[in-house]
N, C-alpha and C positions, 0 to 999 in steps of 0.2 A: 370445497367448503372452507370457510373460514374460521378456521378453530377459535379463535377468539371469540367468536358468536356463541360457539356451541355452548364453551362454557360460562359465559353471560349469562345464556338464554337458564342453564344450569342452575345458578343459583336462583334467578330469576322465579324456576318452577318450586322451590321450596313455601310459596303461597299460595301455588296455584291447584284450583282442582276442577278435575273436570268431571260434567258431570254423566252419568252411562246409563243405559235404558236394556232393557232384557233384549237377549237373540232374536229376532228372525230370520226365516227361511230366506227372504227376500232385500234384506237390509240389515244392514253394520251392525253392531252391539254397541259401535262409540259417538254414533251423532245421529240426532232424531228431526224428520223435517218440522214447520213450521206449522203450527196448529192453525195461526189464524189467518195467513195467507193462501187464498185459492191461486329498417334499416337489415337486409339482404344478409344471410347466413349459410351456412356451406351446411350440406350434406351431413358430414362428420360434426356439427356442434347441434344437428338436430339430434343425432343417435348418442351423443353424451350427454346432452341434458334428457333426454326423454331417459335414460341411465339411470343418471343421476336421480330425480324427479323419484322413479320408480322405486328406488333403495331406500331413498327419504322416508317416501311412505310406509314403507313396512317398517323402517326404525320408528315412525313415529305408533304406529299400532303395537310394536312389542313393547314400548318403553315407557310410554303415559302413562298403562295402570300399574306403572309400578311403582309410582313414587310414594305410597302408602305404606314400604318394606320401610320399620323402621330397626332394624339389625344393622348397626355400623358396620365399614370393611368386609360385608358378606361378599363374595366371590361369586357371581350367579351367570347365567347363561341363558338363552331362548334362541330358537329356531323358527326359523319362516321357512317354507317351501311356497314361490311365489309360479305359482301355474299361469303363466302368461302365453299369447297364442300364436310367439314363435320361440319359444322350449320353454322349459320348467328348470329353474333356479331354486338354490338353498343359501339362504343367509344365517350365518352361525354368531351370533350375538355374544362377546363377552364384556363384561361391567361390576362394577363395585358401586353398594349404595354407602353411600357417606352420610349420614345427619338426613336419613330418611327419601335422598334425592339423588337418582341412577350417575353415576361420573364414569366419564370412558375418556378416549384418550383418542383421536381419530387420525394421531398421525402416529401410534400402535397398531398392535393386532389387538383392535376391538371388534374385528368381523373379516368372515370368511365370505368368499361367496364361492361357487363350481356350477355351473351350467352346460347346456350343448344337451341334454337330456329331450326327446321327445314330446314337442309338447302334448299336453293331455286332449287336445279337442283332436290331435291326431288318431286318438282310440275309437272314435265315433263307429267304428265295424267291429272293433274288438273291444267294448267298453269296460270288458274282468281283468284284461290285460295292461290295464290304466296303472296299477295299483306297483304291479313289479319293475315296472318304471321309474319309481323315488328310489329302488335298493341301492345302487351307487350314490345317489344322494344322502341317502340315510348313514349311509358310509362314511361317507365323506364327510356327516356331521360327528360321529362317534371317534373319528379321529382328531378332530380338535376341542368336541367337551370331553374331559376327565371322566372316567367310568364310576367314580364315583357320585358324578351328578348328572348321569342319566337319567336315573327315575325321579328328579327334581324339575328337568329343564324341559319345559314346554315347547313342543314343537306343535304349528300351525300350518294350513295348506289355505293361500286364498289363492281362488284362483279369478280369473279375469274374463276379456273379451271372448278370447277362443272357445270359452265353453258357453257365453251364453251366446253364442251363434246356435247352438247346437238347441236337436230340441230337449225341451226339460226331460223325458225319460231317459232320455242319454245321459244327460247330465248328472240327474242320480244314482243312476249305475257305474259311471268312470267314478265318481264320487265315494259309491260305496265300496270301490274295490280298493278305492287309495286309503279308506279308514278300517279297512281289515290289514291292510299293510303295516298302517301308522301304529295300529293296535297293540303289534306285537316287537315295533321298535326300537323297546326298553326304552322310551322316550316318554313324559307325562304326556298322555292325549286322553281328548276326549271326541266324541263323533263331532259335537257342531263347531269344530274348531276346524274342520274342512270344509269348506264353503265358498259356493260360488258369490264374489261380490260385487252391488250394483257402480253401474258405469258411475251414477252421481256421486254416489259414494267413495268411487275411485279418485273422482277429481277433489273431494272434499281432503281426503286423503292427501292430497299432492298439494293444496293449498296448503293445508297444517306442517308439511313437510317443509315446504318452500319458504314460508315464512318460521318457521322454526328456525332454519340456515340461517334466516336474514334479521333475526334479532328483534322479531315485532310482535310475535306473541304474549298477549298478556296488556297490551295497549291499546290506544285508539285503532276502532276498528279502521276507520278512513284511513291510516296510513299501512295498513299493509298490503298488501303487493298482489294482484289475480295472476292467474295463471293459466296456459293452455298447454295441454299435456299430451303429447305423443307417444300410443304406445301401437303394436303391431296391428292391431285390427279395429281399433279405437281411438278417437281422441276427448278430451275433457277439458270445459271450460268455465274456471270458478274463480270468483272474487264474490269480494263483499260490495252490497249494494244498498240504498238508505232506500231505495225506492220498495213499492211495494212489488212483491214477486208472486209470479203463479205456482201454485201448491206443490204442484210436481218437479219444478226445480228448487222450492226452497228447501234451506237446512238449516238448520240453528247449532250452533259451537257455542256453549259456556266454558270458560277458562275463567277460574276465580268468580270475580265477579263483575268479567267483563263477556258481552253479549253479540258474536256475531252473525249478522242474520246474510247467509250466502246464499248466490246464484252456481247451481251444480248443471252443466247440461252436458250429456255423455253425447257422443256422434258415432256409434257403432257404423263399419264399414270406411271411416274415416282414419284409420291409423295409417301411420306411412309405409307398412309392408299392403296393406290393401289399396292404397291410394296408389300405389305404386303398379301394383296387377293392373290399376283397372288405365292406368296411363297406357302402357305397354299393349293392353286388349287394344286401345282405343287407336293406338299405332300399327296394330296390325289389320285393323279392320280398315284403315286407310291404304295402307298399301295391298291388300286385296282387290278393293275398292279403284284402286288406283289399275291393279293388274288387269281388273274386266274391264273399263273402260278402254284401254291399250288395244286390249285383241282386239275387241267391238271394232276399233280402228284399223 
């Protein structure tokens, strides 16, 4: 990323505000859909930017509602536990807000990350056993916030594709066992702050990210940048569109008092760890295939 953006885009948000809608079960608390509408790349730069992509987003979910902290040089922290559906990561967030608007420092330690942890849709047999799962995690965040701003600093669990493959009582059970985990932390949580989030959502997420990087938030919609987002068991494909959209893919973003009206379409089964199963299935059934034919001969 381009630091220079970051902090552009930085001062940039000290007019901006975005606007947020109450929890649901099924959709984001930071974007509401739309009321009135019914060149060749390697391997390795797909798995960095779908990375990349992926960190974006959750920086930009811990970091937007905060710019309403108006306590100068406060010293503050949040955590994400991003359950994705090939392992479960923690990103340990540090920042200072200045003249009411979050400032970090990106070529500092303004974030931890540790993964390799099991991901959660792996519990589907043992869905109680979800929960003791984050403890290294949670570890691993207590060593880099200050034990003094434990019970300050927000920790979140979203989680992604891998669980909503699964069926919904499952999902609520690996869910509830990770918010009896999170509960007793010493971390500020609440239950609906662990949550499975939609695939549209997800891409809406990765748009805000992506164009955050790239210095266009907060301007004409027409010039910012869409996106298609690769992650293990999903992909996500969002920009903004002037045209009219059908209900189910739109989403509206207010930033200030500029209005983006996006196209979000999630492709569950399409990420490139499943894109990849189903290559390899597709290889083997050929050469099988290939095998009976041979005897037959």
């Amino acid at each position: 990323m381009r630091r220079s953006n970051a902090r552009t885009l930085g001062r940039k948000m000290d007019s901006i505000k975005l606007h947020f809608r109450q929890n649901s079960p099924r959709r984001s608390n930071l974007f509401s859909r739309n009321p009135k509408n019914a060149t060749n790349t390697t391997k390795s730069n797909i798995l960095i930017f779908a990375l990349i992509t992926v960190t974006l987003a959750l920086f930009c979910y811990v970091f937007v509602p905060s710019i309403g902290y108006r306590n100068p040089s406060k010293r503050k922290f949040k955590i994400v536990i991003d359950g994705g559906s090939t392992g479960t990561r923690i990103h340990v967030f540090e920042y200072v807000i200045r003249g009411g608007v979050p400032s970090f420092d990106f070529g500092g330690k303004w974030a931890g990350v540790n993964s390799g942890q099991p991901w959660l849709s792996s519990f589907a047999e043992d869905p109680e056993g979800a929960g003791g799962s984050l403890g290294e995690l949670v570890e691993f965040g207590k060593k880099r916030v200050p034990k003094e701003y434990w019970g300050e600093t927000e920790i979140r669990l979203m989680a992604t594709a891998g669980l909503r493959m699964l069926d919904l009582g499952v999902q609520a059970r690996i869910l509830e066992s990770c918010r009896k985990f999170l509960r007793v932390s010493r971390f500020k949580f609440h239950d609906d702050w662990a949550s499975v989030i939609t695939g549209s959502d997800e891409g809406v997420y990765a748009w805000v990210a992506a164009n955050y990087a790239l210095g266009t938030l907060g301007g004409d919609p027409m010039n910012t940048t869409g996106i298609i987002e690769l992650g293990g068991a999903s992909a996500q494909v969002t920009f903004v569109s002037s045209e009219p959209i059908p209900s189910e893919f739109s989403h509206i973003v207010k930033i200030g008092n500029i209005t983006y009206n996006l196209y979000s379409h999630s492709l569950l089964q399409f990420g490139q760890v499943k894109l990849l199963q189903k290559y390899l299935s597709s290889l083997q059934f050929c050469l099988d295939a290939t095998n009976i034919t041979g005897t037959r001969k």
